[in-house]
PASEBA-1860 file (N, C-alpha, C; in nm, 3 decimals):
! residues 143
1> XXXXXXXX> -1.266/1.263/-1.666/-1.355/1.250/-1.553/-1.284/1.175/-1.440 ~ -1.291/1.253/-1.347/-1.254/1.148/-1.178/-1.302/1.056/-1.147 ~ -1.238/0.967/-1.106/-1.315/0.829/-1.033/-1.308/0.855/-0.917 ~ -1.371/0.838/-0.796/-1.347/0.835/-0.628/-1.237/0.691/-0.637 ~ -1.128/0.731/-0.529/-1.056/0.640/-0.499/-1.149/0.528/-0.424 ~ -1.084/0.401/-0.451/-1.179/0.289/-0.376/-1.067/0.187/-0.281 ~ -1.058/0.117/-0.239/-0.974/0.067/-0.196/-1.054/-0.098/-0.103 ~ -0.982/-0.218/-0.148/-1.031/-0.331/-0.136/-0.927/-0.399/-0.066
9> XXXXXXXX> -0.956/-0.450/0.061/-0.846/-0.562/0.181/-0.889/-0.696/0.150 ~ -0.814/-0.797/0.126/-0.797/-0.908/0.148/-0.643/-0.905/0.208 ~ -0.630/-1.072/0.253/-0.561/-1.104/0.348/-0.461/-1.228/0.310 ~ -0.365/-1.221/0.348/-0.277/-1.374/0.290/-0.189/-1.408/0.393 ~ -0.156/-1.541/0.377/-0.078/-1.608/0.474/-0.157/-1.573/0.600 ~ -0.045/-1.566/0.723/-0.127/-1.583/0.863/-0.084/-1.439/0.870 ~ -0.037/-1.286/0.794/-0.021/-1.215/0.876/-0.016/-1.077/0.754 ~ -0.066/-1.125/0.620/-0.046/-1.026/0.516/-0.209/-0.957/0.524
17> XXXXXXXX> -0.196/-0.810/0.446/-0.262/-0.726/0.447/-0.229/-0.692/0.284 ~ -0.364/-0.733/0.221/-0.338/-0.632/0.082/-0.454/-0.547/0.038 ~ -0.407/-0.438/0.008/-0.512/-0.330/-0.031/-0.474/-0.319/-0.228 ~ -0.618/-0.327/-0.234/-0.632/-0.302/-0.390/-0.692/-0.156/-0.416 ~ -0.616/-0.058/-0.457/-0.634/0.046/-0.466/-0.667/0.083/-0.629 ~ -0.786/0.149/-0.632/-0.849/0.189/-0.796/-0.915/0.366/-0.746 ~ -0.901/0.371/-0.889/-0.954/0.533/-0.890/-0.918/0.601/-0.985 ~ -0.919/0.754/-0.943/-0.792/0.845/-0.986/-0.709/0.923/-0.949
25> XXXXXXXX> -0.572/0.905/-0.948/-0.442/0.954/-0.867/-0.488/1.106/-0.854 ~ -0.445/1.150/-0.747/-0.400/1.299/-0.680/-0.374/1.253/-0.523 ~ -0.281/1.345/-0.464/-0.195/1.382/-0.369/-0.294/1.338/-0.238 ~ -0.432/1.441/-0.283/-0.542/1.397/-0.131/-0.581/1.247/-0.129 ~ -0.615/1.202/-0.277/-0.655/1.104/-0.303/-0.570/0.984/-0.260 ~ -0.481/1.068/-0.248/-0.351/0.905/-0.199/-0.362/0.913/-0.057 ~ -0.351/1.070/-0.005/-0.327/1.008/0.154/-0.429/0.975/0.205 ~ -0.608/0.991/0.140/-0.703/0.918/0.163/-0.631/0.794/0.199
33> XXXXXXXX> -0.638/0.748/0.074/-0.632/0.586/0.074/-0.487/0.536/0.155 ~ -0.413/0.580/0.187/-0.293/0.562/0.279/-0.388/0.557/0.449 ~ -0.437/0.700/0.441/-0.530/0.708/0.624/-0.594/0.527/0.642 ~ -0.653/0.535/0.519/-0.753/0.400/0.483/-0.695/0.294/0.525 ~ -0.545/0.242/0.475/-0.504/0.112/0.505/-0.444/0.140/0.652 ~ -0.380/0.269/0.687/-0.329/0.238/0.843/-0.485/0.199/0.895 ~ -0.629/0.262/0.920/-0.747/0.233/1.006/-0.748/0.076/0.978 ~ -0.718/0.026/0.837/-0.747/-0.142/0.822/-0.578/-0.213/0.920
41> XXXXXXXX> -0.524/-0.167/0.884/-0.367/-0.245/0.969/-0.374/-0.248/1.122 ~ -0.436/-0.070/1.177/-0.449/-0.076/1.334/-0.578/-0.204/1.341 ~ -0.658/-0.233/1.284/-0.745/-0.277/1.356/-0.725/-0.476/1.348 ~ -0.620/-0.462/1.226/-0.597/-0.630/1.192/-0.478/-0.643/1.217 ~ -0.395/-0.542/1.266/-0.247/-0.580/1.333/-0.170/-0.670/1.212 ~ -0.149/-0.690/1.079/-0.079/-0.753/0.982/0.067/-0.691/1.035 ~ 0.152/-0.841/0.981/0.300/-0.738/0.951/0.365/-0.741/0.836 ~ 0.303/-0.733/0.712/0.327/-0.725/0.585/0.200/-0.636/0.570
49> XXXXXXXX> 0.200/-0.569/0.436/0.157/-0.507/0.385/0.189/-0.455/0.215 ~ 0.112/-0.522/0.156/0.078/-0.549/-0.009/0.041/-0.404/-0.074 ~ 0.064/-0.341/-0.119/-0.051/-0.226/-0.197/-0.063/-0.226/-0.333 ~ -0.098/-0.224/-0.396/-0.134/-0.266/-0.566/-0.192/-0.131/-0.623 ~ -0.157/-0.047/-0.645/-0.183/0.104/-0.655/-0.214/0.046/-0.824 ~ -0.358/0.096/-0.863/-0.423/0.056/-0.980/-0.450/0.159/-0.988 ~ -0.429/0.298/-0.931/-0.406/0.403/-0.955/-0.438/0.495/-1.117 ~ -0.500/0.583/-1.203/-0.487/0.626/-1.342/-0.469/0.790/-1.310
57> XXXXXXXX> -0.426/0.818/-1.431/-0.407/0.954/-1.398/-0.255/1.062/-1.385 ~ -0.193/1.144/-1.330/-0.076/1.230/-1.334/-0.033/1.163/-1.197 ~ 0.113/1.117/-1.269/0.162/1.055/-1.120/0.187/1.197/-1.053 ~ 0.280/1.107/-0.919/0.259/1.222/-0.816/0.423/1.250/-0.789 ~ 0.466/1.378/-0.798/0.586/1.463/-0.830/0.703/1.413/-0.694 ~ 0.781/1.387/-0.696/0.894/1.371/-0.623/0.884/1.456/-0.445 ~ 0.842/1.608/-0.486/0.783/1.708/-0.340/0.699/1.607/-0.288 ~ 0.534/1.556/-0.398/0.469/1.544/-0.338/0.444/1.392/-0.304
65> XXXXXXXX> 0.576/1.313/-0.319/0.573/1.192/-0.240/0.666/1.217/-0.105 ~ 0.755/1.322/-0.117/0.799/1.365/0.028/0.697/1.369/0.134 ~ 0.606/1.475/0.049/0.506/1.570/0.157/0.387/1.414/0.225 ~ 0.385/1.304/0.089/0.311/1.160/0.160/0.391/1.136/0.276 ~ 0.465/1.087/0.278/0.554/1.030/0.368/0.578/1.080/0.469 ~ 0.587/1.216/0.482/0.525/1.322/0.595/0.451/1.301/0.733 ~ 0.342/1.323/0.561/0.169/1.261/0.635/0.197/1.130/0.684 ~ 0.281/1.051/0.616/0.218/0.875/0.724/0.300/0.888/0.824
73> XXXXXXXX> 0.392/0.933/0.876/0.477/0.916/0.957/0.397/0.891/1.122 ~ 0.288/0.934/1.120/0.181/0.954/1.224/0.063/0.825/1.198 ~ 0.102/0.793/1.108/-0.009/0.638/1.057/0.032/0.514/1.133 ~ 0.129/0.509/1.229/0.144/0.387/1.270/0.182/0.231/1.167 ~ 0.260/0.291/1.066/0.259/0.172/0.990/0.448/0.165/0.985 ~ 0.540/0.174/1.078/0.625/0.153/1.029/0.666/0.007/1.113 ~ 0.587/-0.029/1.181/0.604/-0.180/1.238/0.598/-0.274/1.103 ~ 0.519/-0.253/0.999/0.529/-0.313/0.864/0.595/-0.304/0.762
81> XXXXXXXX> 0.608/-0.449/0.731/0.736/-0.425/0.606/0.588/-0.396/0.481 ~ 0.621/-0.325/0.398/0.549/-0.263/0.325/0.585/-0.269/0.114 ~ 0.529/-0.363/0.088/0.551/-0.375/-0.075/0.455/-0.266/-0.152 ~ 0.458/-0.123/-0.225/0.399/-0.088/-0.305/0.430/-0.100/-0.402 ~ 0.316/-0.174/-0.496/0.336/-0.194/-0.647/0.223/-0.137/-0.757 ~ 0.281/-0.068/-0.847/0.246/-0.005/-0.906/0.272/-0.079/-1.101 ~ 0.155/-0.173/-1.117/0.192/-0.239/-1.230/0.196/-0.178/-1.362 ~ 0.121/-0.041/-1.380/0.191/0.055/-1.485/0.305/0.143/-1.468
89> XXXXXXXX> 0.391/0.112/-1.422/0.547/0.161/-1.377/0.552/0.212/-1.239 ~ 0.639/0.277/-1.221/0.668/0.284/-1.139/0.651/0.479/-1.123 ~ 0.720/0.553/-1.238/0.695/0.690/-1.255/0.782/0.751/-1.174 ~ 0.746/0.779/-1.074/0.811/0.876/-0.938/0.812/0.809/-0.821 ~ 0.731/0.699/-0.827/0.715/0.603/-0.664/0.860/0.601/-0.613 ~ 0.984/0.561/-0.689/1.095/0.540/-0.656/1.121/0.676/-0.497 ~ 1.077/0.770/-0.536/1.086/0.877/-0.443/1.015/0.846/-0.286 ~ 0.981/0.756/-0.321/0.842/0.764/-0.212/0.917/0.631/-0.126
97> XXXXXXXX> 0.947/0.533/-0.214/1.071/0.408/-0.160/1.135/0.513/-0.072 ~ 1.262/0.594/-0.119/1.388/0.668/-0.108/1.337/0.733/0.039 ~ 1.240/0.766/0.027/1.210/0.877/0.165/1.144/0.804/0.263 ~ 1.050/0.693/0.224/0.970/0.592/0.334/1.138/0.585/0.357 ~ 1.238/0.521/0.339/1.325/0.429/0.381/1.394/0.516/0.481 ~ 1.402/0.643/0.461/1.470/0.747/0.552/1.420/0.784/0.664 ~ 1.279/0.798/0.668/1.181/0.824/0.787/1.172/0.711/0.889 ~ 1.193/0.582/0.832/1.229/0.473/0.887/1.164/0.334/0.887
105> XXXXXXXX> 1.077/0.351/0.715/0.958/0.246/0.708/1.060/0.121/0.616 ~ 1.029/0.023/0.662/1.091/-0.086/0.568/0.972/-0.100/0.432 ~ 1.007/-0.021/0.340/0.937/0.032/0.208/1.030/-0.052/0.115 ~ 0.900/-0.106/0.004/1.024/-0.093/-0.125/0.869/-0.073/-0.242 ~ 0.904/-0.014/-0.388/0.851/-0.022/-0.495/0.904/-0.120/-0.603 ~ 0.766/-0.152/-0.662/0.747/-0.247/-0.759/0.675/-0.248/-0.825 ~ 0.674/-0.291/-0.973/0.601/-0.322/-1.112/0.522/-0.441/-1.073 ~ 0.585/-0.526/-0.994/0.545/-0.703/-1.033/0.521/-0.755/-0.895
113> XXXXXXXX> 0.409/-0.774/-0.890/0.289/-0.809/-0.792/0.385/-0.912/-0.713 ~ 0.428/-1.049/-0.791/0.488/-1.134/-0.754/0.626/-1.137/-0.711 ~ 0.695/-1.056/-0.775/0.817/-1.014/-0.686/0.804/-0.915/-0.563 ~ 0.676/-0.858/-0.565/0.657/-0.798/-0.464/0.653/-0.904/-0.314 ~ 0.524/-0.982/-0.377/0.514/-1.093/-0.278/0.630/-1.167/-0.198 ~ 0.711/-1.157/-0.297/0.809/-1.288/-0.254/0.936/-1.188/-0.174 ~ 0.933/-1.073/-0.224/1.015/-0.956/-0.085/0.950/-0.959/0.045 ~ 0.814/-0.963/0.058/0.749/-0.948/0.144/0.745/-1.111/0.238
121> XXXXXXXX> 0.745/-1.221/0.205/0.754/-1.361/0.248/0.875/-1.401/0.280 ~ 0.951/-1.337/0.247/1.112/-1.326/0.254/1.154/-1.495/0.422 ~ 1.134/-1.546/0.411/1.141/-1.592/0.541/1.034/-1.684/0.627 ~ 0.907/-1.653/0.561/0.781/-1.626/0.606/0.693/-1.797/0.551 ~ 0.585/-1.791/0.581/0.494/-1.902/0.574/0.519/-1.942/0.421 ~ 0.527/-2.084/0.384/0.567/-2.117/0.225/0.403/-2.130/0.098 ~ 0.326/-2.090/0.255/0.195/-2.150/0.221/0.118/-2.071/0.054 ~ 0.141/-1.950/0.023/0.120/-1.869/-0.093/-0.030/-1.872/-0.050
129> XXXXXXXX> -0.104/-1.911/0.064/-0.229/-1.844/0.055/-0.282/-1.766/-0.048 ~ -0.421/-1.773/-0.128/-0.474/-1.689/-0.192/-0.539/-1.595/-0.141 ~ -0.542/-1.478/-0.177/-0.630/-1.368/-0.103/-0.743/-1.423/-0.118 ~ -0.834/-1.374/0.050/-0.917/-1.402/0.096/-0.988/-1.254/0.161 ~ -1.103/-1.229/0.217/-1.159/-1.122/0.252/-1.096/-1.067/0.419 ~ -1.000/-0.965/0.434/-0.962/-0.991/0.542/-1.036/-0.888/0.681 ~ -1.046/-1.012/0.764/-1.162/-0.950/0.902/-1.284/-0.914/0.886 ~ -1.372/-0.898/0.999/-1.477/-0.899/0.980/-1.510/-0.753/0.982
137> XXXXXXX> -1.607/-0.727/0.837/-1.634/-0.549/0.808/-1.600/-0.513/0.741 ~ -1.468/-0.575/0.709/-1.359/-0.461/0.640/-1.429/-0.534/0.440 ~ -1.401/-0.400/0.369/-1.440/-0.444/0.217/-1.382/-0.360/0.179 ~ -1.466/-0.322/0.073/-1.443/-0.147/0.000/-1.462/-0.045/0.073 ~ -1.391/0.043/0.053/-1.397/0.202/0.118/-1.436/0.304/0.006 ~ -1.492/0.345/-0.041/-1.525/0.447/-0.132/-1.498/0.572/-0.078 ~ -1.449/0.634/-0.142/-1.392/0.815/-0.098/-1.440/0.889/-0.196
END
């Protein structure tokens, strides 16, 4: 059985954006939730960006992380450095790193939330802020 993708923003430090993404994986279902976090980034201007892909289901094939990357290229998100982590492996994401990085997004993939973090802080506030609810409106998105 399908779950509708859902997707949850909180906020860290003075300038992070994290989306908690749950559901079940497919191709539409991702660039849903991809459309989803550029509408949350244009409107909160972050320059980090967290994704926690909690994702279940048939990962998504090497074509069809090209054909993502495609699609965001028009999302306005390559001003952000961008951590996707995927804590039941990684699968095929590596593809999706390889090609964000070519199109020209400062992308990387990851297993570990916390090494994600600490790529992403690289430089940045020492503060480790806990996620908090970020801006006013923004919650769950149900698709």
């Amino acid at each position: 059985m399908e779950t509708p993708v859902a997707v949850r923003f909180t906020r860290f430090g003075k300038d992070g954006l994290r989306a908690l993404v749950t559901g079940s994986r497919s191709l539409a279902g991702t660039i849903e939730y991809w459309e989803a976090i550029a509408r949350c980034a244009g409107e909160n201007r972050p320059s980090k960006l967290l994704v926690l892909d909690e994702l279940v289901g048939t990962e998504l094939s090497a074509a069809e992380w090209e054909q993502l990357v495609e699609n965001m290229l028009g999302f306005g998100l390559r001003s952000l450095r961008i951590a996707h982590v995927k804590p039941a492996g990684l699968g095929q994401a590596e593809y999706c790193e390889i090609y964000a990085n070519i199109a020209g997004f400062d992308a990387r993939a990851f297993t570990d939330e916390a090494q994600a973090m600490r790529w992403l802080r690289y430089g940045s506030e020492p503060d480790g802020g806990a996620p908090v609810p970020f801006g006013t409106g923004v919650g769950d998105l149900h698709q």
